[in-house]
C-alpha positions as CSV (number, residue, x, y, z in Angstrom):
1,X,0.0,0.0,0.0
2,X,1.2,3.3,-0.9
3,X,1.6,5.4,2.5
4,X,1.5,9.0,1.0
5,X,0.2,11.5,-1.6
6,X,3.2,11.8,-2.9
7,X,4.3,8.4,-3.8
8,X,0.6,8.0,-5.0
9,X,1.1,10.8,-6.8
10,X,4.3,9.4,-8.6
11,X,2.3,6.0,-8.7
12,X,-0.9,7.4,-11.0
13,X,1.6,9.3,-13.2
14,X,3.8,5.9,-13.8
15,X,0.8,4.3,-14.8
16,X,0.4,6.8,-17.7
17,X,3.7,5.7,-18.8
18,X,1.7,2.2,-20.3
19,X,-1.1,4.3,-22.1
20,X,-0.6,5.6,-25.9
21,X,-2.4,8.1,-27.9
22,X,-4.6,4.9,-29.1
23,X,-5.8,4.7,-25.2
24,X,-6.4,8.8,-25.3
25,X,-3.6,8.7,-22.5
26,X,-6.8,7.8,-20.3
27,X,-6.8,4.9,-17.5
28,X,-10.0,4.1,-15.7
29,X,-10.0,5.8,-11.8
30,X,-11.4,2.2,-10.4
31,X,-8.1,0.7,-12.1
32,X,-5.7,3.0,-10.6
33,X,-7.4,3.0,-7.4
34,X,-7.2,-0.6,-6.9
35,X,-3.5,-0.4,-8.1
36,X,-2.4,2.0,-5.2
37,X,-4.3,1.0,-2.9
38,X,-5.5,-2.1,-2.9
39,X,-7.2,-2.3,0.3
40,X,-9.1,0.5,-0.2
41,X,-9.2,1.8,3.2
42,X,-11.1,5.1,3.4
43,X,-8.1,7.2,5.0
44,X,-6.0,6.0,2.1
45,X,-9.0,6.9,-0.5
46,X,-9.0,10.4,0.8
47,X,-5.1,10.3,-0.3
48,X,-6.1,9.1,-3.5
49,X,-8.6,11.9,-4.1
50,X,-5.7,14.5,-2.8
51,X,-3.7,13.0,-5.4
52,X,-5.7,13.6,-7.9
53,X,-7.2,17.1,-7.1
54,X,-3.1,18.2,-6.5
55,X,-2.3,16.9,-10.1
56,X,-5.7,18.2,-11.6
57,X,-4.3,21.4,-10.3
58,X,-0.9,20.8,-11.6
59,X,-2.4,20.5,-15.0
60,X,-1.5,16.8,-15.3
61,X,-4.8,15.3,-15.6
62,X,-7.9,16.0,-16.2
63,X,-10.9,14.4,-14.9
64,X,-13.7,12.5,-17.2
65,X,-17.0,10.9,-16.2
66,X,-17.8,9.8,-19.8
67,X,-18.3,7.2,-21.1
68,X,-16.8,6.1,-17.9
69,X,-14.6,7.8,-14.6
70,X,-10.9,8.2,-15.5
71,X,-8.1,9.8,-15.7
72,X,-6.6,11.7,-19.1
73,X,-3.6,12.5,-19.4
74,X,-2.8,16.2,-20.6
75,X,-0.5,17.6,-22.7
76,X,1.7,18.7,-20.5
77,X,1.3,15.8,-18.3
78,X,3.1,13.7,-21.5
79,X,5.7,16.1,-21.7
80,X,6.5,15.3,-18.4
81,X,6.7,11.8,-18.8
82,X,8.4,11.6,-22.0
């Protein structure tokens, strides 16, 4: 189990690193959830949910609800990564 925002963080962005344009850079929330913390204890969800506003805000992701709740992404969010 990952034991802060930061290394969850890191951990959601590394996941990225497997998507390709064909994907839309997009990974379902559930997935990476489950992948960081797989217990899904509700402290550790509220980490999660940090994570993801703090890289939201970063400009890293972006949120989508449709066709299904994941993560995308952004532009500069795969010039980071690459």
């Amino acid at each position: 189990m990952l034991q802060d925002k930061k290394e969850i963080k890191r951990h959601i962005l590394e996941s990225f690193r497997t998507t390709t344009a064909a994907d839309d850079y997009r990974l379902p929330r559930y997935r990476l959830l489950r992948r960081c913390l797989p217990d899904a204890h509700p402290k550790g969800r509220q980490l999660f949910e940090k994570a993801v506003r703090d890289l939201v805000s970063q400009g890293l992701v972006e949120v989508r609800e449709k066709p299904f709740a994941s993560l995308l992404l952004t532009e500069k969010g795969i010039d980071l990564l690459t």
